[in-house]
C-alpha positions as CSV (number, residue, x, y, z in Angstrom):
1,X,2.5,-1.5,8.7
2,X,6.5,-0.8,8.0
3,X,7.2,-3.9,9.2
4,X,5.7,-5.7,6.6
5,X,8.7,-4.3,4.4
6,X,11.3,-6.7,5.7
7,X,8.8,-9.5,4.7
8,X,10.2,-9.8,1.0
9,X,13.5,-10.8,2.1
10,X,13.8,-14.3,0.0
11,X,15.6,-16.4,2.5
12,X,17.9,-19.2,2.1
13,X,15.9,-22.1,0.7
14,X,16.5,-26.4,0.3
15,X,16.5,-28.4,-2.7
16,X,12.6,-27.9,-4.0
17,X,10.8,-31.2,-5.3
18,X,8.3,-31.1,-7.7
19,X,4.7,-32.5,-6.0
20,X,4.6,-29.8,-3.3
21,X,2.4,-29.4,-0.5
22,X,-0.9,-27.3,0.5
23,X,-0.6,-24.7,3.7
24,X,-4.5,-24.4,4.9
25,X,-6.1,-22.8,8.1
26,X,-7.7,-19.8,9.3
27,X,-7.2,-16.1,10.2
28,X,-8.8,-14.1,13.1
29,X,-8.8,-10.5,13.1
30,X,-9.9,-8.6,16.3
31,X,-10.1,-4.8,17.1
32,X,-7.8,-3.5,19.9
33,X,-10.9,-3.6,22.1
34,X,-10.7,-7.4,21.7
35,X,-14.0,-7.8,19.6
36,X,-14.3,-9.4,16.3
37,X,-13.4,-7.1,13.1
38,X,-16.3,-7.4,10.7
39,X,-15.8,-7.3,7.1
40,X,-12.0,-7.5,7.5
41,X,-10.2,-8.1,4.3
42,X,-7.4,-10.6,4.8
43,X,-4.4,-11.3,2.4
44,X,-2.3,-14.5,3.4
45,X,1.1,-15.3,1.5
46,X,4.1,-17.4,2.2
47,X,7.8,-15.7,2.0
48,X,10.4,-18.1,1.1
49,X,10.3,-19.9,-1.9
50,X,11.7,-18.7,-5.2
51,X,8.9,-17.1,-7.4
52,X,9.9,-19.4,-10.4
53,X,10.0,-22.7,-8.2
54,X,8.1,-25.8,-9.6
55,X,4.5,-25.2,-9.3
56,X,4.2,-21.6,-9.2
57,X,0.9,-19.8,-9.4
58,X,0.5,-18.9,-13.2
59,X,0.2,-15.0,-13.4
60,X,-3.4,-13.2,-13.7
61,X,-5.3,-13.1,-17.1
62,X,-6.3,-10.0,-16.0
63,X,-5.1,-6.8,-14.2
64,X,-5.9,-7.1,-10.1
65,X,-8.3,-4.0,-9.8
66,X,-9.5,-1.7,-6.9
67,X,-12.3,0.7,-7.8
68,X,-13.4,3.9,-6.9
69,X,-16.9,3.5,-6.2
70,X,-18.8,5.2,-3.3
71,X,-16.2,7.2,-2.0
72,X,-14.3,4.2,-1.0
73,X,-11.4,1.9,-2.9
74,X,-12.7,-1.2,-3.5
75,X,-11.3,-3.5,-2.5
76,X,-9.4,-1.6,0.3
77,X,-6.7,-4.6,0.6
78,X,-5.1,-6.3,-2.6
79,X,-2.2,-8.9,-3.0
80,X,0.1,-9.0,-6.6
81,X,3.3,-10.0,-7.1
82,X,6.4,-8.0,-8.6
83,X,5.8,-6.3,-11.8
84,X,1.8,-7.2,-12.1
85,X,-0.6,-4.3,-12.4
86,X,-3.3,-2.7,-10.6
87,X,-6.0,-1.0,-12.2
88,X,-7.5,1.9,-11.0
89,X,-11.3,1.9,-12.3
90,X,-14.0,5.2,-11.3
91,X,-17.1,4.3,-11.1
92,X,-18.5,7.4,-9.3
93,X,-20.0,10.1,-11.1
94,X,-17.7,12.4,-10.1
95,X,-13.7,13.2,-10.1
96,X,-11.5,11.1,-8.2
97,X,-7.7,10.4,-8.1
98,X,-5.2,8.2,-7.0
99,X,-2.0,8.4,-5.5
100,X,1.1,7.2,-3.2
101,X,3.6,8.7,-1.0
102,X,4.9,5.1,0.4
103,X,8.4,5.5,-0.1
104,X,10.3,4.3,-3.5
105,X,6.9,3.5,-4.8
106,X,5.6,7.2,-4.9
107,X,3.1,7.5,-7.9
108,X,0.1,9.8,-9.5
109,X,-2.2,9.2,-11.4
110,X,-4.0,12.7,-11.8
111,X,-8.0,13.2,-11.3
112,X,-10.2,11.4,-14.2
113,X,-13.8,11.2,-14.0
114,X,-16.3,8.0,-14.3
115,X,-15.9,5.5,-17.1
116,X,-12.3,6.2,-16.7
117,X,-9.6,3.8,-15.6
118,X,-6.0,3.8,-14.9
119,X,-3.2,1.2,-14.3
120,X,0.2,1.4,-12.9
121,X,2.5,-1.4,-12.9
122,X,4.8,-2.1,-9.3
123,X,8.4,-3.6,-10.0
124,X,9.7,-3.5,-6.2
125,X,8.4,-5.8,-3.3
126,X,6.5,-3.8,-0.4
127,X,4.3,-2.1,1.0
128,X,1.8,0.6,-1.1
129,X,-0.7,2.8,0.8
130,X,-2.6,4.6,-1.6
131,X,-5.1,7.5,-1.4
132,X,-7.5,10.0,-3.4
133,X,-6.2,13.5,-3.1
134,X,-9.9,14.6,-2.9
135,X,-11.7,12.6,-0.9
136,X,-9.6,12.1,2.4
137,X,-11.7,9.5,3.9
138,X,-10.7,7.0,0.6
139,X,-7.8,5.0,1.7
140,X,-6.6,1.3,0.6
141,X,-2.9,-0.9,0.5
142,X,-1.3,-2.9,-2.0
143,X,1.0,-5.6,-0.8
144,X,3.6,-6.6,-3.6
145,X,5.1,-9.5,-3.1
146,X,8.1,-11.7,-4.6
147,X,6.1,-14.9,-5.4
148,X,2.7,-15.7,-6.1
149,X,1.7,-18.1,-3.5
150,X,-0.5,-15.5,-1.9
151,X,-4.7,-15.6,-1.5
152,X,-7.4,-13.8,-0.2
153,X,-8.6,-15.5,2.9
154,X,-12.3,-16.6,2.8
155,X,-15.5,-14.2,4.4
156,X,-15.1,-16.5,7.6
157,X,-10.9,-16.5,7.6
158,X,-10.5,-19.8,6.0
159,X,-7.6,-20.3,3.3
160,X,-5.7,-22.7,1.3
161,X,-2.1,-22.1,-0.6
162,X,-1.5,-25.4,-3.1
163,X,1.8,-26.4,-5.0
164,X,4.1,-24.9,-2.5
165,X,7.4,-26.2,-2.8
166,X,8.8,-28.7,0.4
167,X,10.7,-26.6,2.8
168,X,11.0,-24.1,5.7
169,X,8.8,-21.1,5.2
170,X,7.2,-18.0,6.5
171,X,3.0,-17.7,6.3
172,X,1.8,-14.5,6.8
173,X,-1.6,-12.7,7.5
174,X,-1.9,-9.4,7.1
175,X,-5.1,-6.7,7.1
176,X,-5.3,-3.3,6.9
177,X,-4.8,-0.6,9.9
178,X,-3.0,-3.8,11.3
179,X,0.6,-2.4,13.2
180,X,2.1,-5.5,11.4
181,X,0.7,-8.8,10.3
182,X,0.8,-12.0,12.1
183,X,3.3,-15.1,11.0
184,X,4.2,-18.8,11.5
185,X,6.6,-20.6,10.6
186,X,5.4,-23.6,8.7
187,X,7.2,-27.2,7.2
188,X,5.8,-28.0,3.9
189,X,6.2,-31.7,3.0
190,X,5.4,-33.1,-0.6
191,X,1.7,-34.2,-1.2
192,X,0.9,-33.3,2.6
193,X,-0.9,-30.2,3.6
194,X,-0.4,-28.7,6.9
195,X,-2.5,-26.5,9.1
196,X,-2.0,-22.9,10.5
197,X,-3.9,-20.7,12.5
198,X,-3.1,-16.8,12.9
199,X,-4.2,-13.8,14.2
200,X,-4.4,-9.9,13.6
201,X,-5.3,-7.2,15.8
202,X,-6.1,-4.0,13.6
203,X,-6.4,-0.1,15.2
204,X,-8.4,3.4,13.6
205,X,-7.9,4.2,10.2
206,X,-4.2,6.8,10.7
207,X,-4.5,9.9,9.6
208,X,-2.7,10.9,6.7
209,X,-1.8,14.2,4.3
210,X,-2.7,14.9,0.7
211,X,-0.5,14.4,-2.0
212,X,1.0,17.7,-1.6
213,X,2.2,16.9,1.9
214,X,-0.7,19.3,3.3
215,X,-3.6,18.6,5.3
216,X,-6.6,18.2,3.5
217,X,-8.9,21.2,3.1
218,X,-12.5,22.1,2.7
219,X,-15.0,19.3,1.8
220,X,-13.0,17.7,-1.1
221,X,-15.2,18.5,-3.5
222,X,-12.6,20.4,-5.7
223,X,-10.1,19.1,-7.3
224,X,-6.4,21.0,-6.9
């Protein structure tokens, strides 16, 4: 999952036009026994072109969310773009909390109980794993990216990325527990749309500590 770090390099890019192009295709995403993954969220997302570039993506109405509901975040897997926030909604009837350790982009956001929603706002490109301090088994990952020509691939890994600007560019799939996503390298060409095809092999959920460095304890039914 580090590697996905170096990802938000912005490279070196042409002279954009204005009628851009459309990257489409399809992402597979096996287990490391070789079998299909099922239920496998999928975010896609080009690296490359400058986030204010003709024909950018208009930012969210609304804050991208991941809710707490069932013991699990929901969605486990979500894609926003520098300085956009995520809100944090709990929809259980019982405490949860959320918080980071990813490097640079540490963050907590305390316990609150259900009805209750909290928001933090990323300002650097990368990689966010996020957990619950008391429930262990709660994990998801929040990919923050320098442009907004990213999607969520469809239920059967189809996709489409409009308006991106002509050039040389990186496309990028990437799901959880996944060692490092999988990438192309793609020419976009003005009112064209070209076709890729990746795929991911993902492993076990990794183990990981609570917020306090610690191994988790007991059946994380208290708060500390």
């Amino acid at each position: 999952m580090r590697h996905l770090l170096a990802l938000v390099v912005v490279l070196a890019v042409p002279a954009l036009a204005h009628a851009g192009g459309s990257v489409t295709g399809k992402v597979t995403v096996t287990e490391t026994d070789g079998k299909a993954a099922q239920g496998a969220e999928v975010i896609v997302y080009v690296v490359g072109p400058p986030a204010d570039a003709p024909g950018a993506p208009a930012a969210p109405s609304k804050k991208v969310q991941i809710e707490q509901k069932g013991r699990r975040f929901v969605p486990d897997l979500v894609a926003i773009t520098i300085n956009d926030e995520v809100e944090f909604p709990n929809r259980d009837s019982f405490l949860h909390n959320v918080f980071s350790q990813s490097p640079g982009r540490k963050f907590d956001l305390g316990s609150y109980k259900k009805g209750e929603s909290k928001s933090r706002a990323f300002s650097q490109a990368g990689v966010i794993d996020v957990y619950c301090n008391i429930h262990p088994e709660m994990a998801a990952t929040i990919l923050v990216l320098p442009n907004r020509w990213h999607t969520r691939a469809k239920a059967d890994g189809t996709f489409t990325l409009d308006n991106i600007p002509a050039g040389n560019w990186t496309v990028f799939a990437y799901t959880r527990r996944a060692t490092k996503p999988a990438s192309a390298k793609v020419t976009v060409a003005d009112k064209s749309a070209t076709t890729v095809n990746l795929s991911v092999t993902r492993g076990a959920e990794a183990e990981h500590l609570n917020k306090y460095g610690s191994k988790y304890s007991g059946d994380g039914g208290t708060y500390r």
